[in-house]
NUMAR-844001 format. One line per field, with one value per residue (C-alpha): residue in three letters; x, z, y. Coordinates in steps of 0.5 Angstrom, whole numbers, plus 2048, in hexadecimal, padded with zeros to 3 digits. Layout:
<nodes>
type = c(Ala,...)
c1 = c(X,...)
c3 = c(Z,...)
c2 = c(Y,...)
</nodes>
This chain:
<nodes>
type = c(Unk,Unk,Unk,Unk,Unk,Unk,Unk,Unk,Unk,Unk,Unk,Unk,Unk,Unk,Unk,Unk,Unk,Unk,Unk,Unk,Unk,Unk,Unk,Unk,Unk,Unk,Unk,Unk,Unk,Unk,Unk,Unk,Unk,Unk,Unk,Unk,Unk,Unk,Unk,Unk,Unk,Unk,Unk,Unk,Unk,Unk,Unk,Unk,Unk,Unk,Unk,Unk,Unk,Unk,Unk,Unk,Unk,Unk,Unk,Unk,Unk,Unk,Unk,Unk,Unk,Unk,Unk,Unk,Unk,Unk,Unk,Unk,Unk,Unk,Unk,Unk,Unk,Unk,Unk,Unk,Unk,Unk,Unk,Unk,Unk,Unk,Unk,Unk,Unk,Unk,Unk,Unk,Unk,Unk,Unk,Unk,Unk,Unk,Unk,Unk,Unk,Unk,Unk,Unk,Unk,Unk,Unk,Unk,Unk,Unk,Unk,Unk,Unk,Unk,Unk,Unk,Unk,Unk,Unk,Unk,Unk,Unk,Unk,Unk,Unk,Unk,Unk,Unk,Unk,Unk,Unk,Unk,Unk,Unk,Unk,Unk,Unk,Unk,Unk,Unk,Unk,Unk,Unk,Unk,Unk,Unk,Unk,Unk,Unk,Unk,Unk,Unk,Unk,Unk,Unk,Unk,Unk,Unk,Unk,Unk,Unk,Unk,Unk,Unk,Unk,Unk,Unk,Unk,Unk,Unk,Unk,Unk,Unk,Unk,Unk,Unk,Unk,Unk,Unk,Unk,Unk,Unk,Unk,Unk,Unk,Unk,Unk,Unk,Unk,Unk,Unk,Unk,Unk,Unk,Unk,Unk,Unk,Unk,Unk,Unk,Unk,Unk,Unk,Unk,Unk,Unk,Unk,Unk,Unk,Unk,Unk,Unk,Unk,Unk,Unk)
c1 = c(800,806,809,802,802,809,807,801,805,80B,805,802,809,80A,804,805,80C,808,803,807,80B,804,802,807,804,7FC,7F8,7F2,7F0,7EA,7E5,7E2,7DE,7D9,7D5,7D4,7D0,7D1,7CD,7CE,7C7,7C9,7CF,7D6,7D0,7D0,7CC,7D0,7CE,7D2,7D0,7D6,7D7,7DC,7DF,7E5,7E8,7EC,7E6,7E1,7DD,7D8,7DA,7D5,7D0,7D2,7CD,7CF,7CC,7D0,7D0,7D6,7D7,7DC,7DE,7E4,7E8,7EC,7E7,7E1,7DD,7D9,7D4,7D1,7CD,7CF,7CA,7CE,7CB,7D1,7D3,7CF,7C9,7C9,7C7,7CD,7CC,7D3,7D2,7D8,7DA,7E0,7E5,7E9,7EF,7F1,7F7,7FA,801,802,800,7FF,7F9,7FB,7F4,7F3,7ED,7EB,7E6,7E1,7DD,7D8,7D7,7D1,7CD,7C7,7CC,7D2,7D5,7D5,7DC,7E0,7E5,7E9,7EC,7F3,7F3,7F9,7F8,7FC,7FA,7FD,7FA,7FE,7F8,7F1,7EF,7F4,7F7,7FA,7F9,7FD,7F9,7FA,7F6,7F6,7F1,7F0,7EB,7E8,7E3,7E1,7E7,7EB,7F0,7F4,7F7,7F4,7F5,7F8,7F6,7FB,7F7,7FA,7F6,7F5,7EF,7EC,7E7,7E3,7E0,7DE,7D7,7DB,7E1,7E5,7E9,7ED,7F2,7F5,7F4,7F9,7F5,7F9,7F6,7FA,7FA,7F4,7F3,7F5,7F6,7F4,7F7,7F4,7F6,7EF,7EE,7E9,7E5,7E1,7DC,7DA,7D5,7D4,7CF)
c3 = c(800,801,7FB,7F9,7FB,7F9,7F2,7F2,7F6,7F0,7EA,7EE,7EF,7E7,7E6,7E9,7E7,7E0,7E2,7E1,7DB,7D8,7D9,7D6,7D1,7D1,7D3,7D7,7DD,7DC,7E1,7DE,7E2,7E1,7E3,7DF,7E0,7DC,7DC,7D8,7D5,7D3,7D2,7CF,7CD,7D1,7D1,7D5,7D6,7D8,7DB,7DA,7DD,7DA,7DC,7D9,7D9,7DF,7E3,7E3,7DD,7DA,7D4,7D3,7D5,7D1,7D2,7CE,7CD,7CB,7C8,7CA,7C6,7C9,7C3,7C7,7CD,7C8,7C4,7C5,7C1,7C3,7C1,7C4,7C3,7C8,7C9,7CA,7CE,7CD,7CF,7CA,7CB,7C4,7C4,7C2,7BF,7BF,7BC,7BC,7BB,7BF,7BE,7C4,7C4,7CB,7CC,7D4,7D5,7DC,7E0,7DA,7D6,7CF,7CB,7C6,7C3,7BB,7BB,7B6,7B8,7B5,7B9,7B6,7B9,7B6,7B4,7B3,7AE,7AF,7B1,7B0,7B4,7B5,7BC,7BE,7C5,7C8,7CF,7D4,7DC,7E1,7E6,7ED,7F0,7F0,7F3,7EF,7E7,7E5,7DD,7D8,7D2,7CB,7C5,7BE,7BB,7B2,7AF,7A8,7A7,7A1,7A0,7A6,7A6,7AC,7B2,7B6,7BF,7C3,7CB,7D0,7D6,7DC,7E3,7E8,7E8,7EE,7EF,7F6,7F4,7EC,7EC,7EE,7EB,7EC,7E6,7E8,7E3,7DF,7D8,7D3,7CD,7C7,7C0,7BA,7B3,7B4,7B5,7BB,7C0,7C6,7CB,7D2,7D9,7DB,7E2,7E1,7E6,7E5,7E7,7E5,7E7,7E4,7E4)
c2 = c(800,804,804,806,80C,80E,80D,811,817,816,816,81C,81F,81F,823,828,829,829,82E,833,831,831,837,83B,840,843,83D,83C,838,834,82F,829,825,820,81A,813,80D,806,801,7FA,7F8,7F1,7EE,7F2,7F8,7FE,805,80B,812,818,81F,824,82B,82F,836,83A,841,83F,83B,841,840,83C,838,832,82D,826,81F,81A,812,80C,806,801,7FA,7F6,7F2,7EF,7F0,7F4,7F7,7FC,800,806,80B,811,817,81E,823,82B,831,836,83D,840,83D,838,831,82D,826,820,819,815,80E,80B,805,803,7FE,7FC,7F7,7F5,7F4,7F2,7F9,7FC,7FE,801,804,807,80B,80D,811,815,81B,81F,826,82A,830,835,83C,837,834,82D,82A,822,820,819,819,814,813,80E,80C,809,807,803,7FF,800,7FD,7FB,802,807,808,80E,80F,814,814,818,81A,81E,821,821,826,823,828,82B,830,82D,827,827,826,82C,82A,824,823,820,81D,81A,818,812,80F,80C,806,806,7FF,7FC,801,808,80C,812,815,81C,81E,823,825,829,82C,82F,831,832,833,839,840,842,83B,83B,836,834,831,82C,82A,824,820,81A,815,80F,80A,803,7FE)
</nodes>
């Protein structure tokens, strides 16, 4: 348990460190927080929704109000399938709508879980003009015990739409997640956000808390 708690304070070390190289520049702070609810309707079949706040300029302003519904199809322990619909209250009071259709591959060696994600996503709202990405996202955890698993994940972006094909914004996350028991999670962490590629990029330092309740 001891050698536990040192890994913890040693992966939280680090993020601190980090913190600071981050924010160098013009960059924002902003808050996510959220709850999850997953429920397995019958067997590698599960429904998920997930209600999301997030702030930003510094903490003090509101940036939107995102409900999302999924469906996972676990193909095999290595594979699944998702696809989900989010619903986006924003700051300017515009509905925005998202569908997106995820491939995850996971594979474990020993305390490792390597994943990775393809995911398409077709963003559109009344006033905008719709918007395509594909999104690439390498994760890896480990499992220092039944109760804790730091993670480090990372991710780009590739824009096609219409006039525009490129990569235009990659994110870095790092955090713990915690397991209280198999029906209740905790997932603290810290997510660096840079555009690139567009006018005027902005970057942004994210503090993000959830919770996830299954069964």
């Amino acid at each position: 348990m001891e050698n536990s708690w040192l890994r913890i304070k040693a992966f939280i070390s680090s993020l601190v460190v980090l913190l600071p190289l981050l924010g160098l520049g013009q960059t924002d702070l902003g808050l996510w927080t959220g709850i999850s609810i997953e429920k397995e309707l019958v067997k590698n079949f599960e429904l998920g929704y997930t209600s999301m706040l997030r702030l930003n300029n510094n903490l003090t302003s509101y940036s939107r109000w995102l409900n999302e519904l999924g469906f996972t199809y676990k193909v095999n322990k290595y594979y699944r399938v998702e696809t989900s619909y989010r619903l986006t209250l924003k700051e300017n009071s515009l509905l925005g709508h998202r569908i997106s259709i995820n491939q995850t591959v996971r594979y474990k060696i020993a305390d490792f879980t390597l994943a990775y994600r393809l995911s398409f996503q077709s963003n559109f709202a009344k006033l905008e003009a719709n918007d395509y990405n594909l999104r690439n996202k390498l994760d890896v955890e480990y499992r220092i015990n039944k109760h804790y698993s730091p993670f480090f994940s990372g991710e780009v972006y590739y824009n096609i739409n219409y006039k525009t094909h490129a990569f235009n914004n990659f994110r870095l996350a790092a955090g713990l997640e915690y397991n209280f028991n198999k029906h209740h999670r905790l997932k603290p962490s810290l997510i660096y956000n840079q555009e690139f590629n567009v006018a005027a990029p902005e970057s942004e330092i994210i503090f993000s808390l959830g919770y996830k309740y299954s069964f």
